[in-house]
N, C-alpha and C positions, 0 to 999 in steps of 0.2 A: 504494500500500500504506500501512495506517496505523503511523504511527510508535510505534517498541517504545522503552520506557523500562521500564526494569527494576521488575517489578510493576503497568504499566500499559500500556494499549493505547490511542492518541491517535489522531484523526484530524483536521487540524487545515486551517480553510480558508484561503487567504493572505492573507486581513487578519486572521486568530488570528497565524498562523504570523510575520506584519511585527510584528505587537507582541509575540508573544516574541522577537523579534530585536532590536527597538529597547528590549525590556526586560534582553537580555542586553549589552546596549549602554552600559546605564546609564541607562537613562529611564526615571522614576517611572511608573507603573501608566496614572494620567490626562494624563501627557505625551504616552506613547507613544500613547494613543488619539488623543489632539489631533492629534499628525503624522499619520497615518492617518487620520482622517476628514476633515481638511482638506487631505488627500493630498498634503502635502510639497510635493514640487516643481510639480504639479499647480496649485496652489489660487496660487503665486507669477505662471505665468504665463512665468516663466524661472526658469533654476538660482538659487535664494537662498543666495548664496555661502557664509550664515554655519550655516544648514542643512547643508550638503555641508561644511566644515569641520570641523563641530562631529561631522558621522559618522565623517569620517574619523579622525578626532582619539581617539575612542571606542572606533574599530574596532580601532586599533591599538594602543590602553591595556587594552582586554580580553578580544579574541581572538587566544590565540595562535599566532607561527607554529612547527609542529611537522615534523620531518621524520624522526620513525623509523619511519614505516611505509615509507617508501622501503627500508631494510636490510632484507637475509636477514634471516629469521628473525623478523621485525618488520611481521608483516600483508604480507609481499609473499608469497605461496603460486601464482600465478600464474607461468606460462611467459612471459607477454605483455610487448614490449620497453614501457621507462617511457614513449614515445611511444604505445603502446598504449592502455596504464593510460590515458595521460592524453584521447587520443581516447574512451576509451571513458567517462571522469567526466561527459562532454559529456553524455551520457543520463544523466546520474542527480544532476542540479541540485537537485532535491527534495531527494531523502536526503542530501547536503550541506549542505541550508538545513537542514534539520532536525537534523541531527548540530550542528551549529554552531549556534543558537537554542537550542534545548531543552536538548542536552546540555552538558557543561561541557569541549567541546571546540575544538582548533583545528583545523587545518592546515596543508599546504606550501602556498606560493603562488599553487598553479592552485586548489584549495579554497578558500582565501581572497578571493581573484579572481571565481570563479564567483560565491560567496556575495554577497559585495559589493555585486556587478552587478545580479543577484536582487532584495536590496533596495530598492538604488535606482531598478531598472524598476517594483518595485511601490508605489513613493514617487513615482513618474511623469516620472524622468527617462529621458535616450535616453540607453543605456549599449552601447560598443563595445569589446570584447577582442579 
């Protein structure tokens, strides 16, 4: 499905969608292309330590980690136990990337995780949770 931003309809293909991530990251316009067409980890051959630093370091200076959709009343409208919920996010890694890229949002830790993971398989590293 294409992603809903309030007054537009986007549909974005995963090398759009990695460089709005590594834009919401903090990497300039023609950075983010540069890791992306030289495909990060990809193009090193092995994990380039200061690459996979320099993400993490990023990821967690400006995605935050949020947890009130876990509370009543607070986006949980759902019967389904939080083992559910969270089986169930396992399908919907997309709209994850995309909430967290595009929008100006975080997550709890299994959203942040997924997300992560996401980018860095599509940076071309072997990523396990």
């Amino acid at each position: 499905p294409p992603l809903s931003i309030p007054g537009f309809l986007v549909m974005l293909s995963d090398a759009a969608l990695t460089v709005a991530y590594l834009r919401r990251l903090g990497f300039g316009e023609s950075e983010a292309a540069d890791v992306v067409n030289g495909q990060g980890f990809k193009a090193a051959g092995s994990v380039p330590v200061t690459l996979l630093s320099d993400l993490v370091r990023r990821h967690l200076l400006r995605v935050p980690f949020t947890n009130l959709e876990q509370h009543p009343g607070r986006g949980r409208a759902s019967s389904a136990t939080p083992l559910e919920e969270r089986l169930e996010r396992l399908s919907e890694v997309r709209r994850i990337v995309e909430r967290i890229a595009v929008g100006a949002h975080g997550g709890f830790c299994f959203d942040l995780n997924i997300a992560f993971a996401w980018l860095l398989r599509q940076l071309g590293a072997t990523v396990r949770l």
